[in-house]
LOMIVEX-201885 format. One record per residue (C-alpha): x, y, z. Coordinates in pm, 1 decimal. Example, Ala and Ser with C-alpha at 12.3 -4.5 7.8 and 13.67 -1.06 7.14 Angstrom:
<recs>
<rec <1230.0, -450.0, 780.0>>
<rec <1367.0, -106.0, 714.0>>
</recs>
This chain:
<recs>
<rec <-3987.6, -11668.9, 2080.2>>
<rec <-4207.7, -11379.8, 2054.9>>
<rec <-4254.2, -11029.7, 2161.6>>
<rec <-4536.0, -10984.0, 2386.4>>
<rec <-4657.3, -10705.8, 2581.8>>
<rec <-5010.2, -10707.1, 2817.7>>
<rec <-5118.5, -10292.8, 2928.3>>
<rec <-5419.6, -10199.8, 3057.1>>
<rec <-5490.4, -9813.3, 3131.5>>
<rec <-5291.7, -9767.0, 3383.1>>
<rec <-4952.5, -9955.5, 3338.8>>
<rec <-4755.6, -10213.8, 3166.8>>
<rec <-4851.4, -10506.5, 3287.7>>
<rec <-4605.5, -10722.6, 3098.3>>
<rec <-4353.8, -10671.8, 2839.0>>
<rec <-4128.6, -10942.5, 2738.9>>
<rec <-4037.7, -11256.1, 2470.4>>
<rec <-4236.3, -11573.4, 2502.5>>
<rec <-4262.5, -11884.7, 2342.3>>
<rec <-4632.3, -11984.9, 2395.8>>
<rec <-4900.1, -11794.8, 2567.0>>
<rec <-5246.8, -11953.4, 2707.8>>
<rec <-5558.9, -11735.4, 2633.4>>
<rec <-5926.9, -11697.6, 2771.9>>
<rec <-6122.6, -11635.6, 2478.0>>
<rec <-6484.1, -11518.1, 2432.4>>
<rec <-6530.9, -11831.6, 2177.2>>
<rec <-6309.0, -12071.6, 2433.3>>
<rec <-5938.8, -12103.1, 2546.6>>
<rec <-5679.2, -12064.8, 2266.3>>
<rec <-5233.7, -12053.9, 2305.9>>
<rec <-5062.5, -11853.8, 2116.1>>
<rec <-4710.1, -12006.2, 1976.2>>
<rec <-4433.3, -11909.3, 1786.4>>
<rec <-4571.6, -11796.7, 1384.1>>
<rec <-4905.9, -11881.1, 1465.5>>
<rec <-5167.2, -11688.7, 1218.6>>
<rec <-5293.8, -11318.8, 1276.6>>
<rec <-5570.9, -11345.5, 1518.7>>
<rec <-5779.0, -11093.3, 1693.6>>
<rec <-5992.6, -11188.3, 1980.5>>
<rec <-6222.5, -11044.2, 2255.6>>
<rec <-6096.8, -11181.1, 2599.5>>
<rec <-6314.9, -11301.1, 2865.7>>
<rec <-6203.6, -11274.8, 3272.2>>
<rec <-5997.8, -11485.9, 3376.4>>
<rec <-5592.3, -11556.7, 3341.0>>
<rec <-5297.6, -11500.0, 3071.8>>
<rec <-5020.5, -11781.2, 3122.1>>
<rec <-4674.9, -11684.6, 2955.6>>
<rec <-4450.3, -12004.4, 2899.7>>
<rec <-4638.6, -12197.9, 3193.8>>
<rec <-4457.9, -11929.3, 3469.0>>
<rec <-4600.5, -11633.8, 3438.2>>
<rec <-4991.5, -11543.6, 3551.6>>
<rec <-5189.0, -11222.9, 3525.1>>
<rec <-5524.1, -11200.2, 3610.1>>
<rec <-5769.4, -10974.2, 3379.8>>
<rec <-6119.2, -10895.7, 3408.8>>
<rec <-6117.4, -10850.7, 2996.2>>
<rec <-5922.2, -10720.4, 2691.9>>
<rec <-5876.5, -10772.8, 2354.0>>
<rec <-5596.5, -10942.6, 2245.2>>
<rec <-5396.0, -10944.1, 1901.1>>
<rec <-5130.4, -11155.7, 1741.8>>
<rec <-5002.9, -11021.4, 1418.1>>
<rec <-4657.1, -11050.3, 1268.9>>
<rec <-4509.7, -11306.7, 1521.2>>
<rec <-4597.1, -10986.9, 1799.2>>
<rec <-4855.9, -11024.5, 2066.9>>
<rec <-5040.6, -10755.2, 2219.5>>
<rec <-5340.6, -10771.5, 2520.2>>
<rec <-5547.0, -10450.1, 2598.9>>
<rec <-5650.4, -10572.3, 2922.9>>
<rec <-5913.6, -10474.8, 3185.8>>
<rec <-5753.6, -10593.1, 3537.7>>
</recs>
C-alpha cells in the first residue's frame, strides 16, 4: 500500500492508502501500484479508480507518484 491523496482548490478530495490506482492520462490510461517508478503526468477528464472501489470524477490535474506517495492536483 501507498499513500495517496487527490485535492483540487477547494477541498480534499481523497486522502488515504491504496494499493493500485487507475489513471486517465494525456498519453493514454496508466495504474499506479505499489513501488512503481517516479512519474509525472498531465491528466485528461475523466475518472481516478482507487483499489477498484473508489471513483472520482475530474475534469483535469496533474498527477505525481514519487517515493511510493501519490499525489493528483485535480480540476473537478
Amino acid at each position: 500500500m501507498f499513500p495517496m491523496v487527490v485535492v483540487n482548490p477547494k477541498k480534499i478530495l481523497f486522502e488515504g492508502q491504496a494499493t493500485k490506482v487507475f489513471l486517465q492520462g494525456d498519453k493514454g490510461e496508466f495504474e499506479i501500484l505499489e513501488y512503481h517508478s517516479p512519474i509525472m503526468s498531465v491528466l485528461r477528464k475523466g475518472r481516478i479508480v482507487i483499489d477498484g472501489k473508489k471513483f472520482i470524477s475530474i475534469k483535469g490535474g496533474i498527477a505525481r507518484f514519487d517515493q511510493n506517495t501519490l499525489v493528483v492536483l485535480a480540476e473537478s
